[in-house]
PyMOL commands that place a pseudoatom at each C-alpha (Angstrom):
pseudoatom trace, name=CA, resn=UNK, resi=1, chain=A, elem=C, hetatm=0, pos=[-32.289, -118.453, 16.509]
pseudoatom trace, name=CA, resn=UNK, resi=2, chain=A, elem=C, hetatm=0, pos=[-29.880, -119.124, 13.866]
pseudoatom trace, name=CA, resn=UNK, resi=3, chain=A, elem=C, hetatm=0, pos=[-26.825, -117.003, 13.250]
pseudoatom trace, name=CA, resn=UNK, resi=4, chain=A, elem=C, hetatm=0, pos=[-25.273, -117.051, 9.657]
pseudoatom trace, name=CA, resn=UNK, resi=5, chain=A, elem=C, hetatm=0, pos=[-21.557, -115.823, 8.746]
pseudoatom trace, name=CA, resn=UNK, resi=6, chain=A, elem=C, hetatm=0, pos=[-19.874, -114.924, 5.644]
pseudoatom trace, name=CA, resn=UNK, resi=7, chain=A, elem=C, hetatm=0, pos=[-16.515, -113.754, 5.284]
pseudoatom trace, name=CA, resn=UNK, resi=8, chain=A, elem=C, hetatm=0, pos=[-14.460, -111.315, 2.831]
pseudoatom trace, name=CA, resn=UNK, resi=9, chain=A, elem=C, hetatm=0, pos=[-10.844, -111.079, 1.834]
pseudoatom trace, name=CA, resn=UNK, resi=10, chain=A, elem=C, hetatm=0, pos=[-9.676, -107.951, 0.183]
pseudoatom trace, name=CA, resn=UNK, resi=11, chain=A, elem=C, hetatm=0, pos=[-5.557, -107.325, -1.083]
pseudoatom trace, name=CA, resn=UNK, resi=12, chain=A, elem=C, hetatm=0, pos=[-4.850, -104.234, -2.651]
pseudoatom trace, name=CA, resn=UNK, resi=13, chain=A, elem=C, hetatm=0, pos=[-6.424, -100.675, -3.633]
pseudoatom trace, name=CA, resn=UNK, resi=14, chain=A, elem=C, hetatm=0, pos=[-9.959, -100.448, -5.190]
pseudoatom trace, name=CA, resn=UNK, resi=15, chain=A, elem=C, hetatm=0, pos=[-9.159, -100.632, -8.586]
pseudoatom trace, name=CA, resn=UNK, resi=16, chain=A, elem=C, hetatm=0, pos=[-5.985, -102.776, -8.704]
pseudoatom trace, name=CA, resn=UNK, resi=17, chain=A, elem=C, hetatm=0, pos=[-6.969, -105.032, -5.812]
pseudoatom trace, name=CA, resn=UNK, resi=18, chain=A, elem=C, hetatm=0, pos=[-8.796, -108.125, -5.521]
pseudoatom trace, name=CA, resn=UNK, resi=19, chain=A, elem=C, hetatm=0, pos=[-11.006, -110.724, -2.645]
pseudoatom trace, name=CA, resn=UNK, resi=20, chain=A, elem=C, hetatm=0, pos=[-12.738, -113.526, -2.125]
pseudoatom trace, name=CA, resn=UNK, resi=21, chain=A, elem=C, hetatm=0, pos=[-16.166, -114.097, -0.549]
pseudoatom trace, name=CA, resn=UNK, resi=22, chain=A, elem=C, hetatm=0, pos=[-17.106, -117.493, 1.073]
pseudoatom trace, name=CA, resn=UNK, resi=23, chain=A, elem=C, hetatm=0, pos=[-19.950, -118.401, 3.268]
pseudoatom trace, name=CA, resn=UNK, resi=24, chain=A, elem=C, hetatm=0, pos=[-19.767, -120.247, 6.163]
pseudoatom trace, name=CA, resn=UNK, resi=25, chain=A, elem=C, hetatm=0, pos=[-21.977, -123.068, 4.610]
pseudoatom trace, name=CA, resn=UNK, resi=26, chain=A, elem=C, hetatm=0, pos=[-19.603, -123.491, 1.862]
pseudoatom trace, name=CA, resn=UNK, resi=27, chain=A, elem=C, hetatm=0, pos=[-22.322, -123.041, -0.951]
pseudoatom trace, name=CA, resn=UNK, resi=28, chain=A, elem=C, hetatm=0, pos=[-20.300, -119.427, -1.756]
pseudoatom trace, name=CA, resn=UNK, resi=29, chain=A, elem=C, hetatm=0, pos=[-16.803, -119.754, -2.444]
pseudoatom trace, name=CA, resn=UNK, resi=30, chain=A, elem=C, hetatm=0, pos=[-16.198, -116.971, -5.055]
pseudoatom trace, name=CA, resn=UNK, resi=31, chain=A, elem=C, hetatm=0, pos=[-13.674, -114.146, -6.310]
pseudoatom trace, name=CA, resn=UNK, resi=32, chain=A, elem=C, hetatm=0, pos=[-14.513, -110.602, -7.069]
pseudoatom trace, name=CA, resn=UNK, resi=33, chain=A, elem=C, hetatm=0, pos=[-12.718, -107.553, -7.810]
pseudoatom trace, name=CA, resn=UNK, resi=34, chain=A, elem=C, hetatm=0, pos=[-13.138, -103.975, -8.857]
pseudoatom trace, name=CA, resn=UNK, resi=35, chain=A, elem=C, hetatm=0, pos=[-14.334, -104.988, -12.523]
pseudoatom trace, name=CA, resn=UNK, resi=36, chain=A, elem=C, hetatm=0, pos=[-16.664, -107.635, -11.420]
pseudoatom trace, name=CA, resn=UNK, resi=37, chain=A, elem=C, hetatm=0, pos=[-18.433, -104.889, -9.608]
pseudoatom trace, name=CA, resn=UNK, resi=38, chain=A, elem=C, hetatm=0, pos=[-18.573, -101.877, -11.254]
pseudoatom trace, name=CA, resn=UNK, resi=39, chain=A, elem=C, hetatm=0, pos=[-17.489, -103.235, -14.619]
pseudoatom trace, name=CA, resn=UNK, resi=40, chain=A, elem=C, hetatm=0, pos=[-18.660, -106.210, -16.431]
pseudoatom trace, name=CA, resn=UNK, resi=41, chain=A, elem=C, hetatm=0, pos=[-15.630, -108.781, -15.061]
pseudoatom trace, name=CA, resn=UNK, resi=42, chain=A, elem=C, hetatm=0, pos=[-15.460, -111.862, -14.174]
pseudoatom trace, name=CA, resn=UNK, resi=43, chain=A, elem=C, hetatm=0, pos=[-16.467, -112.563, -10.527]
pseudoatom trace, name=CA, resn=UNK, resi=44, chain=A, elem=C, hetatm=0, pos=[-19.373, -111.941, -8.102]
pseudoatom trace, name=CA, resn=UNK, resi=45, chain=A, elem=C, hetatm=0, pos=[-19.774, -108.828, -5.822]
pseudoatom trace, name=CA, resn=UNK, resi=46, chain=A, elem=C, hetatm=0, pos=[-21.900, -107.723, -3.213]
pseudoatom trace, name=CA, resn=UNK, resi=47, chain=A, elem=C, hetatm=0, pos=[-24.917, -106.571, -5.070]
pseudoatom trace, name=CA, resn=UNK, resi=48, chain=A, elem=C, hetatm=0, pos=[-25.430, -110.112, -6.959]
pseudoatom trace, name=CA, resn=UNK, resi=49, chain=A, elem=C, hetatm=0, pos=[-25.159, -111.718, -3.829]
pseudoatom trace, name=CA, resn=UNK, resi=50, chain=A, elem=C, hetatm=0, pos=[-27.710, -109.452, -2.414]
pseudoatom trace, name=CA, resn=UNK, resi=51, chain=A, elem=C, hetatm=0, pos=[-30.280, -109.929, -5.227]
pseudoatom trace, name=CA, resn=UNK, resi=52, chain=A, elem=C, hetatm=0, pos=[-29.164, -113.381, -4.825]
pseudoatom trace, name=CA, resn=UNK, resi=53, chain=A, elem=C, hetatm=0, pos=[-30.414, -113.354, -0.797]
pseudoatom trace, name=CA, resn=UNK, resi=54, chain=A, elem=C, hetatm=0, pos=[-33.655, -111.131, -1.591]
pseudoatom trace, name=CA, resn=UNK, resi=55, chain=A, elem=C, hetatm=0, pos=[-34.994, -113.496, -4.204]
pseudoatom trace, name=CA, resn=UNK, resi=56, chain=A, elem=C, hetatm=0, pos=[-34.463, -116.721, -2.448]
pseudoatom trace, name=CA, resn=UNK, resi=57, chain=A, elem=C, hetatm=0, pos=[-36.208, -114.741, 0.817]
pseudoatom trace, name=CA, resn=UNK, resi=58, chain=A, elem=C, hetatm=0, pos=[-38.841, -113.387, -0.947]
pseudoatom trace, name=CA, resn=UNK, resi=59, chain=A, elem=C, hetatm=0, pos=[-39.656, -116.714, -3.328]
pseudoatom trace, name=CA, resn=UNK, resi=60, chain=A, elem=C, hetatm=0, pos=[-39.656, -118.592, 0.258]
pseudoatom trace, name=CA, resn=UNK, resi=61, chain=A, elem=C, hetatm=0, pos=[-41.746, -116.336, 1.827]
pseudoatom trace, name=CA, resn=UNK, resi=62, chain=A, elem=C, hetatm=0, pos=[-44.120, -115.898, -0.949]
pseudoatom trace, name=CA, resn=UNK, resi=63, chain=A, elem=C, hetatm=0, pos=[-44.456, -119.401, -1.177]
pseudoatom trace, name=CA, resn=UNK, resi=64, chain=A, elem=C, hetatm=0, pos=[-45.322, -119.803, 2.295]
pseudoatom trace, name=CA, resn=UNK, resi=65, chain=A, elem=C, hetatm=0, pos=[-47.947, -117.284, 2.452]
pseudoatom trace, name=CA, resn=UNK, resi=66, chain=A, elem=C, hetatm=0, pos=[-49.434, -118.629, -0.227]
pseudoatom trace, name=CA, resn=UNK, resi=67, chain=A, elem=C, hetatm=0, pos=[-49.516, -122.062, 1.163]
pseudoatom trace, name=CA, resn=UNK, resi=68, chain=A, elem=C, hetatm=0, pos=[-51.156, -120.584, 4.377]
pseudoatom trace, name=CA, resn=UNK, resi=69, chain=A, elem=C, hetatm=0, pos=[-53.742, -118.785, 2.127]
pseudoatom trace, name=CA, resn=UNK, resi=70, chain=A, elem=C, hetatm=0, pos=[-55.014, -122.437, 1.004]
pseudoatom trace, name=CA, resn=UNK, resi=71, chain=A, elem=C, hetatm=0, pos=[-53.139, -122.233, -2.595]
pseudoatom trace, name=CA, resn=UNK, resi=72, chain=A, elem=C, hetatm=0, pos=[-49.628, -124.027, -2.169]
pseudoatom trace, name=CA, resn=UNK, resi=73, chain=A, elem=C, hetatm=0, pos=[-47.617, -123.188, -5.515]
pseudoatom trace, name=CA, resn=UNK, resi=74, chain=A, elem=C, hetatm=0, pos=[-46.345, -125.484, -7.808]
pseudoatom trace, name=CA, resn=UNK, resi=75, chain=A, elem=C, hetatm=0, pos=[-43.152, -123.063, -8.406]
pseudoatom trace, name=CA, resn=UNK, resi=76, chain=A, elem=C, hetatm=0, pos=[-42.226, -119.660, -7.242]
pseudoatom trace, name=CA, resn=UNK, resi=77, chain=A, elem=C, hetatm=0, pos=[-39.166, -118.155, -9.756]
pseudoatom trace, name=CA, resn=UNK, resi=78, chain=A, elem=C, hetatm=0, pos=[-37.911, -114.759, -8.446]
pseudoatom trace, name=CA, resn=UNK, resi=79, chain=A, elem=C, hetatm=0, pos=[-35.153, -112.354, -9.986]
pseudoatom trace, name=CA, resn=UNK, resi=80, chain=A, elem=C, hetatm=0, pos=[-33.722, -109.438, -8.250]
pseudoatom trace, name=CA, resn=UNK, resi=81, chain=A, elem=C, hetatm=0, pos=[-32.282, -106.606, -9.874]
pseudoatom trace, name=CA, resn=UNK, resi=82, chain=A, elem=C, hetatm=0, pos=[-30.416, -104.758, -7.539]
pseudoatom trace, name=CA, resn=UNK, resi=83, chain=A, elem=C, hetatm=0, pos=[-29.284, -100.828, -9.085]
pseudoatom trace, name=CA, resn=UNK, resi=84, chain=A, elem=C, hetatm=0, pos=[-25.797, -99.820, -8.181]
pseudoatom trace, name=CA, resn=UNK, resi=85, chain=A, elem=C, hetatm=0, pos=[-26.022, -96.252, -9.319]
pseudoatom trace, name=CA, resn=UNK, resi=86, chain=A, elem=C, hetatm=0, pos=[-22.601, -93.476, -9.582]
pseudoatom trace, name=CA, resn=UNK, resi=87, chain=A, elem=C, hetatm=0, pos=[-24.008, -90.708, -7.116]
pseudoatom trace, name=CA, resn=UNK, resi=88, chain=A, elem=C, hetatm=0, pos=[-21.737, -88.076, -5.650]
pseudoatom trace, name=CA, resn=UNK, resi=89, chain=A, elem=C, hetatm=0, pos=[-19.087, -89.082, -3.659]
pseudoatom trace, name=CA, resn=UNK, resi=90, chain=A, elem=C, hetatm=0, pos=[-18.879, -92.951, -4.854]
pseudoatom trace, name=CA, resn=UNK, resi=91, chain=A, elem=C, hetatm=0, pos=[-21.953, -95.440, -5.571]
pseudoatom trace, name=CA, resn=UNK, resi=92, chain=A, elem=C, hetatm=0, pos=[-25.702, -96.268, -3.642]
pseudoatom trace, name=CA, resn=UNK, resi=93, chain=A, elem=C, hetatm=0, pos=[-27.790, -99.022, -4.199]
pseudoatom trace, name=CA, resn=UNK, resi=94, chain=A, elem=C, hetatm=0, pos=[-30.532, -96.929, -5.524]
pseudoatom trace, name=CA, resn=UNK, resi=95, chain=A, elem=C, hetatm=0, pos=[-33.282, -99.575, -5.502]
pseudoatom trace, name=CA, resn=UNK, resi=96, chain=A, elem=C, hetatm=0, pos=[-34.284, -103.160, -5.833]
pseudoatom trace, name=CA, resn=UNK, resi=97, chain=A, elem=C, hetatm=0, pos=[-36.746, -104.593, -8.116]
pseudoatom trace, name=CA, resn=UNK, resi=98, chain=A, elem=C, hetatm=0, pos=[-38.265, -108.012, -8.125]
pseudoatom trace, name=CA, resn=UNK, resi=99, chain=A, elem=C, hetatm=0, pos=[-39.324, -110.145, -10.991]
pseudoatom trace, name=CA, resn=UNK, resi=100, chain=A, elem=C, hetatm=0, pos=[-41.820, -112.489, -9.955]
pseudoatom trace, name=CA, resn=UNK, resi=101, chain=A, elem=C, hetatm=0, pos=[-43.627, -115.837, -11.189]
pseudoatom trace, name=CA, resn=UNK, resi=102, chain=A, elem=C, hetatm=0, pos=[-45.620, -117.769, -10.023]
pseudoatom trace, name=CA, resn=UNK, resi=103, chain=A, elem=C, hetatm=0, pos=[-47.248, -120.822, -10.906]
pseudoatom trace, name=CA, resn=UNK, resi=104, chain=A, elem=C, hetatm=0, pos=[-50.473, -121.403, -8.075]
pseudoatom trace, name=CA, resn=UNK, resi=105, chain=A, elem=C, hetatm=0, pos=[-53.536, -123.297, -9.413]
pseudoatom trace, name=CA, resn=UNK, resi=106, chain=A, elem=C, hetatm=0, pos=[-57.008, -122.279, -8.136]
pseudoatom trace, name=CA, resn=UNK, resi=107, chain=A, elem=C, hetatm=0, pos=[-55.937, -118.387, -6.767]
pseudoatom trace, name=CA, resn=UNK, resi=108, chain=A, elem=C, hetatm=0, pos=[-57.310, -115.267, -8.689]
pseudoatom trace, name=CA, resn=UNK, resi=109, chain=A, elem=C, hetatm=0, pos=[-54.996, -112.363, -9.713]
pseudoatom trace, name=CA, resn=UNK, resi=110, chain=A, elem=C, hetatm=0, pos=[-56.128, -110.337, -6.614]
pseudoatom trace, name=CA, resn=UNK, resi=111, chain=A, elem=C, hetatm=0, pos=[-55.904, -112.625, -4.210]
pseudoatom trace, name=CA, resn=UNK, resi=112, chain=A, elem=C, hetatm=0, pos=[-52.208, -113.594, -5.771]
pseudoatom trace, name=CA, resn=UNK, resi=113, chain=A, elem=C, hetatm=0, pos=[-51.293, -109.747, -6.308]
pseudoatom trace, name=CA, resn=UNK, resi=114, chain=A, elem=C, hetatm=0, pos=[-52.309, -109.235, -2.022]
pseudoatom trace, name=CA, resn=UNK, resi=115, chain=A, elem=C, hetatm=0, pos=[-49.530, -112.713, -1.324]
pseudoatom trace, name=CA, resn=UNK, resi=116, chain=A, elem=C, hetatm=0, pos=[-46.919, -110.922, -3.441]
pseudoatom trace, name=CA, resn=UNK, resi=117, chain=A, elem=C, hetatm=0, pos=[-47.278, -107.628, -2.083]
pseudoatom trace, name=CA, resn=UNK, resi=118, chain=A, elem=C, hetatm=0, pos=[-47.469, -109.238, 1.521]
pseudoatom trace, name=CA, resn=UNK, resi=119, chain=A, elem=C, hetatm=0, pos=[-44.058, -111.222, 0.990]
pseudoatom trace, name=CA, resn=UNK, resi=120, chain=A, elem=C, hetatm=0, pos=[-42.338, -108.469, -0.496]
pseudoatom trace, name=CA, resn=UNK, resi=121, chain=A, elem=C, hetatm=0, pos=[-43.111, -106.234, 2.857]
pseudoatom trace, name=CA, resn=UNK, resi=122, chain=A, elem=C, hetatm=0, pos=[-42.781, -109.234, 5.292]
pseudoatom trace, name=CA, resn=UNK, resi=123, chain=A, elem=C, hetatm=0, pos=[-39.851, -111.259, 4.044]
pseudoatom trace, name=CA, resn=UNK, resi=124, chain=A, elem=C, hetatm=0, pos=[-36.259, -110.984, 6.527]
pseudoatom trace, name=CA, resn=UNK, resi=125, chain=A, elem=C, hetatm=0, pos=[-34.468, -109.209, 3.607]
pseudoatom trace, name=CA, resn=UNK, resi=126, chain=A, elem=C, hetatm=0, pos=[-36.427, -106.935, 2.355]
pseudoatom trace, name=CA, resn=UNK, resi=127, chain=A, elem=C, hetatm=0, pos=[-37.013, -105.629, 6.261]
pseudoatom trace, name=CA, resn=UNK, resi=128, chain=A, elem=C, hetatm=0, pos=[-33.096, -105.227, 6.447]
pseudoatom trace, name=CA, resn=UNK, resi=129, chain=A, elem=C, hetatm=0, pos=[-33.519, -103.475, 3.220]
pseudoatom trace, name=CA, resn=UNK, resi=130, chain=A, elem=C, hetatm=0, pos=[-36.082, -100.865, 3.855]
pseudoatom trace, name=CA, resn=UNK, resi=131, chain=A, elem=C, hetatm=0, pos=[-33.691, -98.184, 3.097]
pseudoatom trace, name=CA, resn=UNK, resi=132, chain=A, elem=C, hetatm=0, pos=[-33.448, -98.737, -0.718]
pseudoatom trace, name=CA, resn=UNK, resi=133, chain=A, elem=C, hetatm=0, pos=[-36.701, -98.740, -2.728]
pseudoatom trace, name=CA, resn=UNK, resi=134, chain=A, elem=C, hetatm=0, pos=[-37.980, -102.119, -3.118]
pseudoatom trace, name=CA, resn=UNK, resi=135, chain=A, elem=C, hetatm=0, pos=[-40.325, -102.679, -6.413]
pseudoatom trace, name=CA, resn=UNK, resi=136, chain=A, elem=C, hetatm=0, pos=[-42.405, -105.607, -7.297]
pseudoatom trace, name=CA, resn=UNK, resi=137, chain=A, elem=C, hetatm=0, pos=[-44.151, -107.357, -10.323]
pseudoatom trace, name=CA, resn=UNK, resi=138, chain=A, elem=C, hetatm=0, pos=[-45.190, -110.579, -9.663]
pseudoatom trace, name=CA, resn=UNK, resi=139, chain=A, elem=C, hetatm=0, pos=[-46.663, -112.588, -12.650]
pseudoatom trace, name=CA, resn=UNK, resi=140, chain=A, elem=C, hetatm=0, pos=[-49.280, -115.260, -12.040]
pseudoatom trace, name=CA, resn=UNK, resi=141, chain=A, elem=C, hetatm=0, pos=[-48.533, -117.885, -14.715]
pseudoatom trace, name=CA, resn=UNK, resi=142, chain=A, elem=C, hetatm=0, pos=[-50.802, -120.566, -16.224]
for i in range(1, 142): cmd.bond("trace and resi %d" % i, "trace and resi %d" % (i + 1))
show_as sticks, trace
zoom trace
């Protein structure tokens, strides 16, 4: 099976300090730093790029069940809003929630609603993620 690598570069304390992040692929080559995580600074940091792996995971994997189902979508758009919460002794991920729509002719809500909730259990990510609260609402568009 495949094996994926990312790297990070960190110089410096916490707050004063600053790194890079860059994928192996080359499709991440990006700077973050104290304020770009816990602040509203310039940069990326791990969370984004965590909502950024759930979402593409979960919109694949919806997409594919769906497809097996008999109802291939036409588009599957999926945000993740991953909470980085102050708790006692530094910061948790508290939970995840995704935004989901969908555009699939000829399924009903219920059948749509059972794809959703299957991906969101079943997709890579969200497995490795079990211990934060995942949350769904998936949106069957016309």
């Amino acid at each position: 099976m495949a094996v994926r690598k990312a790297e990070a570069k960190w110089k410096g304390s916490l707050a004063e300090g600053q790194g890079t992040v860059k994928s192996e692929s080359g499709a991440l080559d990006g700077a973050y730093s104290f304020s770009s995580r816990f602040e509203e600074g310039t940069g990326t940091n791990p969370e984004e790029l965590i909502g950024a792996a759930h979402a593409g995971c979960f919109s694949m994997a919806l997409a594919h069940g769906l497809a097996e189902a008999g109802h291939a979508p036409e588009s599957v758009q999926t945000t993740a809003h991953v909470h980085l919460d102050k708790v006692e002794g530094g910061f948790s991920i508290s939970r995840i929630r995704l935004v989901c729509q969908a555009r699939v002719p000829g399924i009903d809500e219920a059948d749509f609603q059972e794809q959703a909730e299957g991906a969101k259990e079943g997709c890579p990510v969200s497995q490795a993620l079990k211990a934060v609260p995942i949350e769904l609402e998936a949106t069957l568009v016309s």
